[in-house]
N, C-alpha and C positions, 0 to 999 in steps of 0.2 A: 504494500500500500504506500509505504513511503518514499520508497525508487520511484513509483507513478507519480507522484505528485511531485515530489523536485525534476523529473523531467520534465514532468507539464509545467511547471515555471520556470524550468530552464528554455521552453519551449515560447512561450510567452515572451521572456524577456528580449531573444532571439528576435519574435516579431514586432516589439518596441522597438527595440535597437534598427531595425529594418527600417520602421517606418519612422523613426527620426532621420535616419542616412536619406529617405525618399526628399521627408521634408529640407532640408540641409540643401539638395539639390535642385529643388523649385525656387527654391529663395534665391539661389545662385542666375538660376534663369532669369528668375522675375527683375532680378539688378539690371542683368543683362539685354533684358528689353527694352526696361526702364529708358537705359542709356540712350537705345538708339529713337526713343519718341523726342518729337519738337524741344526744344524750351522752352519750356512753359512759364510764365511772367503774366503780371498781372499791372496794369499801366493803373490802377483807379489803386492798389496798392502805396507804389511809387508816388503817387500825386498828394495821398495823404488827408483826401478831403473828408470833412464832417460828415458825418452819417445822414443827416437832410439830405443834405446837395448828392450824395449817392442815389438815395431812392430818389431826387427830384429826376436825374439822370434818366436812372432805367424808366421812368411812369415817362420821359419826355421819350424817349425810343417806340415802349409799349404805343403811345399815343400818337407815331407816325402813321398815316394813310397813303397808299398807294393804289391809283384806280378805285380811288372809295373801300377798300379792305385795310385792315389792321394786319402785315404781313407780319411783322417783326412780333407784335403779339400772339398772332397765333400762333406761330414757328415754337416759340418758347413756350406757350400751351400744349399744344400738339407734342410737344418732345417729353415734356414730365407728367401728361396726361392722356394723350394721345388724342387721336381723330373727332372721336364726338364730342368733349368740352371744347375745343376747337373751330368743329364747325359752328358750335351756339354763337360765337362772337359774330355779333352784328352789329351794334352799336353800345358799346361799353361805356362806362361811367369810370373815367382811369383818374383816382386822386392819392394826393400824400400827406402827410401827418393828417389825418382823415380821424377826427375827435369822437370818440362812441362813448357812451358811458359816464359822461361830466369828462374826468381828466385823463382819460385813457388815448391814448391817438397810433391809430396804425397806419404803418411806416407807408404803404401802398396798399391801394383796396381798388381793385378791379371788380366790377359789376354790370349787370344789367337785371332789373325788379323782377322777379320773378322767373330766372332763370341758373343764374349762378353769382357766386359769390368766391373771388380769389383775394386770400390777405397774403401780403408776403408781410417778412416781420426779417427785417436789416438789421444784422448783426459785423456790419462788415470789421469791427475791431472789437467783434465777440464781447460786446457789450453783456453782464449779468442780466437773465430773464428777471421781471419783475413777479413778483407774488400772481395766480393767477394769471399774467398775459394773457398766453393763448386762449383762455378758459373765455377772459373778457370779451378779448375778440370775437369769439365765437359766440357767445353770450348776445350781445348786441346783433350779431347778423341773424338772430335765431327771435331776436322783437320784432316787436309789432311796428319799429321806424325802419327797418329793415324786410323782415319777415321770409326769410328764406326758411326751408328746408334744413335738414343737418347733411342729407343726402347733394343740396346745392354746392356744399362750404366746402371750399379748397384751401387749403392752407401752404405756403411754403416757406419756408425757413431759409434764410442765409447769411450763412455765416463765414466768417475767413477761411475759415477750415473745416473740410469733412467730419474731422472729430470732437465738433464742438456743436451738440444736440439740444434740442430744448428741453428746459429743467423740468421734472416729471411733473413739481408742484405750478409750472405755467398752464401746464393741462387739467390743472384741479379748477372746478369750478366753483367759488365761493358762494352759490346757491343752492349747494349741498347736491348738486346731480351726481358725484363723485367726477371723474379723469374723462374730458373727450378724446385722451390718445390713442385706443381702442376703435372707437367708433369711426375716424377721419383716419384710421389708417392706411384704406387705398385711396383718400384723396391729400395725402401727406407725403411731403417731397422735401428733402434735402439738399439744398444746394451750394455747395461753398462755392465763395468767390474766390 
């Protein structure tokens, strides 16, 4: 009984040992890919500007028309949401520091009344979530001065970096419905600048 079992974790150990040498050699690739993509640089980094004048930026891009379409907003709809939130733009309501709540103001709020609601929330120097955020945000799109759906509300986050997520407690909602992180999970998009 006792030969069977220290072979079988000798046997085990064996297939750790394996499968860290596999990992070891992915990493080695992934460098090595790495290397040969673009340089990647981010000019709005470099520049240094206040987190306004950012989101004024992107909502002034969002809100170019070409042949009467919103190209550039869709493009960036279409890619974190794909085709059908997409095709809904037709004439959106694109503002910033956009005031809900008394003192709460989201960073960019794309809309049209009764069809969809996109908050992005600028984080581009990874600024700390406020108590509830998200919750607020969504709160407010979920009134009767708004009156969307939960199923309308798109949220996307951007932050400097991939690994800088929104604070679990921005998703608590201070009206006691508990966390909308659950609920906006396939209309929830991360995207670092």
């Amino acid at each position: 009984g006792r030969i069977n079992m220290a072979e079988t974790n000798l046997d085990n150990l064996d297939s750790i040992i394996e499968l860290l040498e596999l990992y070891d050699i992915i990493q080695d690739v992934k460098e090595e890919e790495k290397k040969k993509l673009p340089y990647r640089f981010n000019v709005l980094l470099d520049a240094n500007p206040l987190e306004p004048d950012v989101s004024k930026m992107l909502a002034g891009f969002f809100m170019q028309k070409t042949n009467g379409e919103y190209r550039v907003l869709k493009s960036f709809v279409k890619t974190f949401w794909g085709d059908g939130l997409a095709a809904m733009i037709t004439n959106p309501t694109i503002s910033t520091e956009e005031t809900v709540k008394g003192d709460y103001r989201i960073d960019i709020l794309v809309y049209e009344k009764d069809r969809y609601a996109i908050v992005l929330e600028n984080k581009i120097w990874d600024a700390v979530d406020q108590p509830h955020q998200l919750a607020n945000y969504i709160d407010a799109m979920l009134s009767s001065g708004y009156g969307f759906s939960m199923e309308q509300i798109y949220v996307a986050y951007l932050p400097k970096t991939d690994d800088h997520e929104a604070d679990l407690n921005s998703w608590k909602s201070q009206e006691g419905g508990g966390s909308y992180k659950d609920e906006l999970q396939d209309r929830y998009r991360l995207l670092d600048f």
